[in-house]
VODREN-763397 format. One line per 8 residues: their letters; for each residue x negated, y, z of C-alpha. Coordinates in nm, 4 decimals. Layout:
# residues N
A> X Y Z ~ ... $
# end
This chain:
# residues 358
XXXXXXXX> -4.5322 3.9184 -2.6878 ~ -4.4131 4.2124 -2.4939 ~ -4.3717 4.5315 -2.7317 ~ -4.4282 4.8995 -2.6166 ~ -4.0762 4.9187 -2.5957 ~ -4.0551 4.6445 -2.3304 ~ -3.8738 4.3928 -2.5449 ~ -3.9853 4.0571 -2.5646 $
XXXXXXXX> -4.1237 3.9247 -2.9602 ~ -4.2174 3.6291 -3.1374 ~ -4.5728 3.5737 -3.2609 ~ -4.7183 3.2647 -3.4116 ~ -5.0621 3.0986 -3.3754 ~ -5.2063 3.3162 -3.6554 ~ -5.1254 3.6060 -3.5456 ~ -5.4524 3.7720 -3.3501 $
XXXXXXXX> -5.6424 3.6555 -3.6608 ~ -5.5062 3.9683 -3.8797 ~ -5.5262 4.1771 -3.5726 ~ -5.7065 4.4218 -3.6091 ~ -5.8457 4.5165 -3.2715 ~ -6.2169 4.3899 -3.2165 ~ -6.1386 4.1514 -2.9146 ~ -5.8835 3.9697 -3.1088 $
XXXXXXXX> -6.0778 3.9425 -3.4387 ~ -6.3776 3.7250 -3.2076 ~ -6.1335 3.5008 -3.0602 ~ -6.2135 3.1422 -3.1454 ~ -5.8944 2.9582 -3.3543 ~ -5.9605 2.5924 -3.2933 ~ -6.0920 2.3874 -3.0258 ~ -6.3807 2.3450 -3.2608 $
XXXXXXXX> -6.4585 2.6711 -3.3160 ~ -6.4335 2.7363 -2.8874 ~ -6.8169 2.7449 -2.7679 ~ -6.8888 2.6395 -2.4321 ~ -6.6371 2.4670 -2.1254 ~ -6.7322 2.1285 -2.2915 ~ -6.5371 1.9082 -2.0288 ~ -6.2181 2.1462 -2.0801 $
XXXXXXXX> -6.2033 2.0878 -2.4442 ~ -6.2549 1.6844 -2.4415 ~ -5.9795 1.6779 -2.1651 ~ -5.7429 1.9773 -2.3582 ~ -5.8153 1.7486 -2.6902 ~ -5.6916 1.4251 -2.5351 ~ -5.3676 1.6043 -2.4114 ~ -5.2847 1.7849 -2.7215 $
XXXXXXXX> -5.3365 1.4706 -2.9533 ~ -5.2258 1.2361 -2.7044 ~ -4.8471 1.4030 -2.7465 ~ -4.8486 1.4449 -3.0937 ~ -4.9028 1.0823 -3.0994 ~ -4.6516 1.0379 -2.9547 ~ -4.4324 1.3274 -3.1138 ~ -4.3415 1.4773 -2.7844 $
XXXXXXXX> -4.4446 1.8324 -2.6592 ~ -4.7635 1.8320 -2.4033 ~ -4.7275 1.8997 -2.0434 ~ -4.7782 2.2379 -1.9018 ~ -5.1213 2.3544 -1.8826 ~ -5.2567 2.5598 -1.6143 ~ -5.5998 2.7471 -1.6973 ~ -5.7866 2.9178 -1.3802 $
XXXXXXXX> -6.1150 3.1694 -1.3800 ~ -6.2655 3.4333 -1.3834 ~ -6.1673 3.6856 -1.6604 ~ -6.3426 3.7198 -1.9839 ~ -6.4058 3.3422 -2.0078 ~ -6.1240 3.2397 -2.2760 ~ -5.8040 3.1602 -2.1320 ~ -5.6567 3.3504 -2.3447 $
XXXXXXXX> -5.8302 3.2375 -2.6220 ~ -5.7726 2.8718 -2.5116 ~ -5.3702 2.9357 -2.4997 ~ -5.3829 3.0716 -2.8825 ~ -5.5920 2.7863 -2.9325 ~ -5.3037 2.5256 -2.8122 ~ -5.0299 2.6962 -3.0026 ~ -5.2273 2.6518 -3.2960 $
XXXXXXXX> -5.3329 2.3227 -3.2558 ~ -4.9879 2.2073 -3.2083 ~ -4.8733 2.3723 -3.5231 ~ -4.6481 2.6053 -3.2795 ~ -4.5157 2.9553 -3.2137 ~ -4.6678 3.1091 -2.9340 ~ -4.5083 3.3450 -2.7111 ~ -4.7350 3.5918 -2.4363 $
XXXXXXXX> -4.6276 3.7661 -2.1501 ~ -4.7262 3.8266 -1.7966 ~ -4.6469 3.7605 -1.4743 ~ -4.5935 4.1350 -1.4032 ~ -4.3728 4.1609 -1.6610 ~ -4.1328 3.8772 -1.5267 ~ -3.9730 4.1189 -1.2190 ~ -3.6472 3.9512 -1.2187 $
XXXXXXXX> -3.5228 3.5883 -1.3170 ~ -3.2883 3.7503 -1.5829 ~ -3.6065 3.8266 -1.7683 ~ -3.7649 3.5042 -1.7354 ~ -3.4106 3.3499 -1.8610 ~ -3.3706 3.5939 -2.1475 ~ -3.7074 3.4729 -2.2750 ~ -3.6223 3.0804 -2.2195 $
XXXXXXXX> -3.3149 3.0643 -2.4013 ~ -3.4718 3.1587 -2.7263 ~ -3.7919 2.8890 -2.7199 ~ -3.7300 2.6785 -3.0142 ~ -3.8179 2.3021 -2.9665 ~ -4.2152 2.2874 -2.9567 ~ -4.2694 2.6684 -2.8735 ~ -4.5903 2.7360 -2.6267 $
XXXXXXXX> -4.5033 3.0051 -2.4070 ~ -4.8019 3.1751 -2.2175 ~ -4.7507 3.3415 -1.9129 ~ -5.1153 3.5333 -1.8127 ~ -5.1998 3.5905 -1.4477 ~ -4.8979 3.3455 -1.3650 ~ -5.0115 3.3701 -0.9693 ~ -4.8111 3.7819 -1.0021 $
XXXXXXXX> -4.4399 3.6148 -1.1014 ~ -4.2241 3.7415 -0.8663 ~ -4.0414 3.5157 -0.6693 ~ -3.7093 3.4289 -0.8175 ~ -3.8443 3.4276 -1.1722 ~ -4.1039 3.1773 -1.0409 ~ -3.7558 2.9540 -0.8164 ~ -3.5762 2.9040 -1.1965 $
XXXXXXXX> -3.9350 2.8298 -1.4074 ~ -3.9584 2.5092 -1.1866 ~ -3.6243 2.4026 -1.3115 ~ -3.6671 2.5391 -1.6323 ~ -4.0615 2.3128 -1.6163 ~ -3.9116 2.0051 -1.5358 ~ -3.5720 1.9429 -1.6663 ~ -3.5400 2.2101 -1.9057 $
XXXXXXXX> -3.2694 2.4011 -1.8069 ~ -3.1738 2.6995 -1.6189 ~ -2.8892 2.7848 -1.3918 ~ -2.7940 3.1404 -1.4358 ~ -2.5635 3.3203 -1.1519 ~ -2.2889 3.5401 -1.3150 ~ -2.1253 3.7817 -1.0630 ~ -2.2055 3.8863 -0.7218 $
XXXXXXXX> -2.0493 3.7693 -0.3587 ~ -1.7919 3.4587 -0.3299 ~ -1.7220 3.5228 -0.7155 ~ -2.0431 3.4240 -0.8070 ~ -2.0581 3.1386 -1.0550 ~ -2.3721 2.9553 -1.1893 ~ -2.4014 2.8515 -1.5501 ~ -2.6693 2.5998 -1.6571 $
XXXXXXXX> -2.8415 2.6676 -2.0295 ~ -3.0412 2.4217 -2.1450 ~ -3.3707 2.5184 -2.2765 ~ -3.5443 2.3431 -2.5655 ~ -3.8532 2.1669 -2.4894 ~ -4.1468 2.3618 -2.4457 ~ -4.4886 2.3844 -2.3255 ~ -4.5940 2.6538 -2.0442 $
XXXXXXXX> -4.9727 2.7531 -2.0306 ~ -5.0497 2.9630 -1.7380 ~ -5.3834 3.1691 -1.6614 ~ -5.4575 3.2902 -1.3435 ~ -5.7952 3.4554 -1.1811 ~ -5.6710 3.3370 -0.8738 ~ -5.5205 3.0059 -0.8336 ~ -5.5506 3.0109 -0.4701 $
XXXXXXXX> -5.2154 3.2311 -0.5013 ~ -5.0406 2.9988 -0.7164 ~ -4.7974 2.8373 -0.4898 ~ -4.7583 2.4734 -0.4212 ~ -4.4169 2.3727 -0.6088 ~ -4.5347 2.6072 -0.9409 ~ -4.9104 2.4504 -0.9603 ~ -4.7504 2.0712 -0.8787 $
XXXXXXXX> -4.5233 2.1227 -1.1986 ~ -4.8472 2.1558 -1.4230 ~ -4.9134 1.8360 -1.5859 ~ -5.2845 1.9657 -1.6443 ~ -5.5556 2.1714 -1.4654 ~ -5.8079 2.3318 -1.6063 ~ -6.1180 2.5485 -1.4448 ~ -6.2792 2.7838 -1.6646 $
XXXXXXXX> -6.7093 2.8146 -1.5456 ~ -6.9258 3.0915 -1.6260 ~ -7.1301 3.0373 -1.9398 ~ -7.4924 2.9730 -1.9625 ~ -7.7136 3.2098 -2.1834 ~ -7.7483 2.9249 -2.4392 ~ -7.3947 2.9349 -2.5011 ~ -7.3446 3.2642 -2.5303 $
XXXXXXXX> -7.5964 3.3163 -2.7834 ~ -7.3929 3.0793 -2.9931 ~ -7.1032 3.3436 -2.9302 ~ -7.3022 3.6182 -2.9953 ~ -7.4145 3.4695 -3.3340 ~ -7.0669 3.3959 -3.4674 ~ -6.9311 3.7365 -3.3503 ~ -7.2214 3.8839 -3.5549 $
XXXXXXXX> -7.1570 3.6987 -3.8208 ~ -6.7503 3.7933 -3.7711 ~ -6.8494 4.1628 -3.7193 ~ -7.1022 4.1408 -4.0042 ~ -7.3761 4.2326 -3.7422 ~ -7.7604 4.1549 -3.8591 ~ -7.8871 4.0681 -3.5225 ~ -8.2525 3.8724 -3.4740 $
XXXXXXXX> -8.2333 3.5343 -3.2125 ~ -8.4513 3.7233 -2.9868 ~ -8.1231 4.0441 -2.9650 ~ -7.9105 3.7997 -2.8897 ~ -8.1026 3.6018 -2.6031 ~ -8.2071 3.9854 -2.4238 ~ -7.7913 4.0620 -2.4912 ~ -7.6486 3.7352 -2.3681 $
XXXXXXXX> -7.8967 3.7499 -2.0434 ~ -7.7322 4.0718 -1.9679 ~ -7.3616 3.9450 -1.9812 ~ -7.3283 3.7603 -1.6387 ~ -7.2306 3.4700 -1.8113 ~ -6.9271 3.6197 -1.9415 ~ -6.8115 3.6261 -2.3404 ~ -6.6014 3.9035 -2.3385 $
XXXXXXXX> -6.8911 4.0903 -2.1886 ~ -7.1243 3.9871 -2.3982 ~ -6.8829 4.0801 -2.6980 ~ -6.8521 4.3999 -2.5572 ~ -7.2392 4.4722 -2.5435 ~ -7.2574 4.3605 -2.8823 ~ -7.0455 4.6600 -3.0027 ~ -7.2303 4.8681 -2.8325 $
XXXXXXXX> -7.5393 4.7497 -2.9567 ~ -7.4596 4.7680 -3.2854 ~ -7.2947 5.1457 -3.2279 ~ -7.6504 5.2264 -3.1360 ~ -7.8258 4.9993 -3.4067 ~ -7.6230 5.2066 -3.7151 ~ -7.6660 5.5493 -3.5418 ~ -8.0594 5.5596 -3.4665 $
XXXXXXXX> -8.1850 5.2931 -3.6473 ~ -8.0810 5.0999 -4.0020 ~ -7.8029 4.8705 -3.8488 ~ -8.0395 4.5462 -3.7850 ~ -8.0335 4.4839 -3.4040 ~ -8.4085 4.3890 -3.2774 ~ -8.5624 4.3030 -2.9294 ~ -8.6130 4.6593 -2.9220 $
XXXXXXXX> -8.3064 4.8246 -3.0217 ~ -8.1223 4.5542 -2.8071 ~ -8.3197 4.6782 -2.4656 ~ -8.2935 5.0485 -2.5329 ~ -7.9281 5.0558 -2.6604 ~ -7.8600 4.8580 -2.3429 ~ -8.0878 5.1231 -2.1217 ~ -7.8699 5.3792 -2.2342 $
XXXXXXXX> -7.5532 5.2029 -2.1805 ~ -7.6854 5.1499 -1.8081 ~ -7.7074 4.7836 -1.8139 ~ -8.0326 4.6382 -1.6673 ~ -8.1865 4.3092 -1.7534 ~ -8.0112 4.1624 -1.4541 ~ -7.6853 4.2846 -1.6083 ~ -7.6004 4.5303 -1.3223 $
XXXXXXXX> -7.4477 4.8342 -1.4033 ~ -7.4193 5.1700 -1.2163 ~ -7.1883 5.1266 -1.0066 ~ -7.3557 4.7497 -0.9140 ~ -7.7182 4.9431 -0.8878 ~ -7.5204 5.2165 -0.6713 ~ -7.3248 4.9613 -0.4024 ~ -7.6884 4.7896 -0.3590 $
XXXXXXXX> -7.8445 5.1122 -0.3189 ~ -7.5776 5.2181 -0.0693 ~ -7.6502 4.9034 0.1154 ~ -8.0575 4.8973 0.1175 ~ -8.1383 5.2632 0.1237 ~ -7.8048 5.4301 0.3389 ~ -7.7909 5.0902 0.5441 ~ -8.1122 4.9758 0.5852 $
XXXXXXXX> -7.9742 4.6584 0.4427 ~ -7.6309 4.6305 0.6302 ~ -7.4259 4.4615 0.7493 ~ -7.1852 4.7031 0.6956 ~ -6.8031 4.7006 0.6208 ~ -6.6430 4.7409 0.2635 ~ -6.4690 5.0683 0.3440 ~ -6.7394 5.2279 0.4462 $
XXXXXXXX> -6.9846 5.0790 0.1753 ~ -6.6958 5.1957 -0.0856 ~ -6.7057 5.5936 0.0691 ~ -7.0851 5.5720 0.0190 ~ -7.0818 5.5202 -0.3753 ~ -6.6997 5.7692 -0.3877 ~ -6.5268 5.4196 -0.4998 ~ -6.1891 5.2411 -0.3957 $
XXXXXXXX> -6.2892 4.9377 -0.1372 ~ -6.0656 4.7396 -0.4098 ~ -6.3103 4.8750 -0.6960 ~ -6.6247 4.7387 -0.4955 ~ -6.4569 4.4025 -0.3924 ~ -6.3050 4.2636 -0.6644 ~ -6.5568 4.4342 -0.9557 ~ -6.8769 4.4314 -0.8006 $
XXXXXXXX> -6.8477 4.2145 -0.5166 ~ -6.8572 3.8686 -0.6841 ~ -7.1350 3.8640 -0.9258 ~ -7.3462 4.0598 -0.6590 ~ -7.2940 3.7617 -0.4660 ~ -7.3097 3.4796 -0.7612 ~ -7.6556 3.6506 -0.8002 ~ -7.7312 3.6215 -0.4662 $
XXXXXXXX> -7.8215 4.0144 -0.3838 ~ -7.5103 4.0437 -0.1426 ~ -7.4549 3.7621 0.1756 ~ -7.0786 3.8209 0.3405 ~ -7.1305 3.7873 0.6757 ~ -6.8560 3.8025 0.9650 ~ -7.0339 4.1044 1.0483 ~ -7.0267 4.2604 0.6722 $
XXXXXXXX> -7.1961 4.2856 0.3396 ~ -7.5964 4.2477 0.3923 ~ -7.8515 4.2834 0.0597 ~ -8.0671 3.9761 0.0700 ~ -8.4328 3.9618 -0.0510 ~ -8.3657 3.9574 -0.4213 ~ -8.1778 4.2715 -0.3904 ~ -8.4361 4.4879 -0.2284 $
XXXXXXXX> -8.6933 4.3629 -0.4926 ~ -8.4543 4.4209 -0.7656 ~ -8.5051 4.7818 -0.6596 ~ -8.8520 4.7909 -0.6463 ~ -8.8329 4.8102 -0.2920 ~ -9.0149 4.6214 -0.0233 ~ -8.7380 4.3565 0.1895 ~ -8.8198 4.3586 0.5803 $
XXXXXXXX> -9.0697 4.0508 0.6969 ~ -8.7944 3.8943 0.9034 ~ -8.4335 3.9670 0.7268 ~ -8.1504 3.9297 0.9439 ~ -7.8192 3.8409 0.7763 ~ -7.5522 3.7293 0.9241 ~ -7.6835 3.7133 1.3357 ~ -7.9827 3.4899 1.1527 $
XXXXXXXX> -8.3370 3.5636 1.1044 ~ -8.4711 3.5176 0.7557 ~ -8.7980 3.5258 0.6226 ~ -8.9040 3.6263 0.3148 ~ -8.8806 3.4251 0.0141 ~ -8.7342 3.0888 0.2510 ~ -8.4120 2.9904 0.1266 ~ -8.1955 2.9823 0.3836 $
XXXXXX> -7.9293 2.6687 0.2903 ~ -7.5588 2.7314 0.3736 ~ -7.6302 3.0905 0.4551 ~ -7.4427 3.2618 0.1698 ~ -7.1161 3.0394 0.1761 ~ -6.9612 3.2733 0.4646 $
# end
């Protein structure tokens, strides 16, 4: 783990469970205990048990998705079920291959390391990890110029877990070297009302089936969001009401919080707004939709953008960013007889197939 200071530290499996920041407390500690990503466990289960069968260390694991849907949590999760020491950093953190080194030469035999958002190594910390992945060792260069000498280290055998949001950016040789793949999916609202439940239970939370179901259909099928509006909830539950979280506290805790039952908030209900009402529907570019709500283009593509699309209220289009149907009824506003997206004409409530994947 990488300390304020900078300095790289040891933790073990156990250690977010005495943590005492909320996140860390809800974290799952056993494949068991994980809710939801059924195929990942059964395939994750079969790799973990499969090498201590055979009293070997796993091969590297490679966990892709979205954030907020447990690759974190699923790295913890391997440590511990391996009876191993974990160690976290980042790829942000590893600027140089001297770091990378520093932190390879004292694994101990067995040791998971976990390197989040493994796609941002840079480049020469990511050249020695392939050696480092497959044989074990690492050459380091001492000196500069015609002086220069390399010295191999052996490393002791390990297992790598990498998570990445975008494993498009993971280059060839580093995601060949992974022995397993994982993909993380969004949860459905079934699931996450098992999470909810358990984090209520964790947070000592009295919270009806009925909270839970209006909460988890307001998460986007996320568990860290849904964690999140939990706390909230309950902030509002023990300040203007007796602590128990009902239908009704769950809706207007979530009103004021600005999350609607679509699980939009402002700035989401602001970007479509832009779009309908400034744009008459678009298409228009990202810069200029980004001006409209006083936002970063980065802000609006990468944190609204994709669940505006995964709900199907935004269509990108060669042209630009065009509100469908669903988003001009969302706002209580009337979509045009014949919606044109993308150069194509569409009518009103006819699914259009193919149209969105552009």
């Amino acid at each position: 783990m990488i300390d304020p200071d900078g300095s790289e530290s040891q933790v073990t499996a156990r250690y977010l469970a005495a943590d005492g920041e909320a996140e860390a407390g809800l974290r799952p500690t056993s494949l068991d205990d994980f809710i939801g990503q059924p195929r990942v466990r059964e395939q994750l289960t079969l790799v973990l048990r499969g090498a201590k069968l055979r009293g070997g260390t796993p091969d590297h694991i490679l966990l892709s998705g979205p954030p907020g849907l447990g690759k974190t949590s699923m790295a913890m999760i391997v440590a511990a079920e391996l009876g191993s020491a974990l160690r976290v950093t980042s790829g942000p953190a590893l600027e140089r291959a001297g770091d990378l080194a520093a932190m390879l030469s004292n694994l101990v035999e067995g040791d998971v390391l976990f390197i989040d958002e493994i796609h941002r190594i840079a480049r020469p910390a990511e050249e020695m990890l392939y050696l480092a992945m497959e044989d074990f060792r690492v050459d380091v260069v001492v000196g500069k110029g015609p002086g220069a000498t390399s010295i191999p280290l052996e490393v002791a055998p390990f297992t790598l877990v990498g998570a990445t949001t975008r494993s498009g950016a993971l280059t060839g040789p580093l995601r060949d070297r992974f022995g397993f793949t994982a993909h993380m999916d969004f949860y459905e609202p079934e699931e996450l009302q098992q999470i909810l439940a358990r984090s209520a239970r964790i947070l000592g939370v009295r919270i009806a089936p009925e909270a839970s179901a209006e909460i988890a259909a307001r998460s986007r099928g996320t568990p860290r969001i849904a964690n999140r509006l939990l706390r909230r909830v309950r902030d509002y539950a023990d300040v203007r009401a007796d602590g128990t979280i009902t239908p009704a506290i769950a809706q207007a805790a979530l009103v004021v919080y600005d999350v609607d039952p679509l699980g939009l908030d402002r700035l989401d209900r602001a970007v479509l707004g832009a779009l309908v009402r400034s744009f008459g529907g678009g298409p228009v570019g990202i810069s200029t939709l980004a001006v409209a709500v006083g936002e970063e283009p980065a802000t609006v593509e990468e944190v609204c953008e994709p669940f505006l699309v995964r709900a199907g209220m935004v269509a990108r289009t060669p042209r630009g960013r065009v509100a469908t149907a669903g988003a001009w009824e969302h706002l209580g506003l009337v979509p045009p007889v014949d919606l044109v997206i993308g150069g194509i004409e569409v009518r009103a409530n006819e699914p259009q197939l193919g149209l969105f994947d552009s």
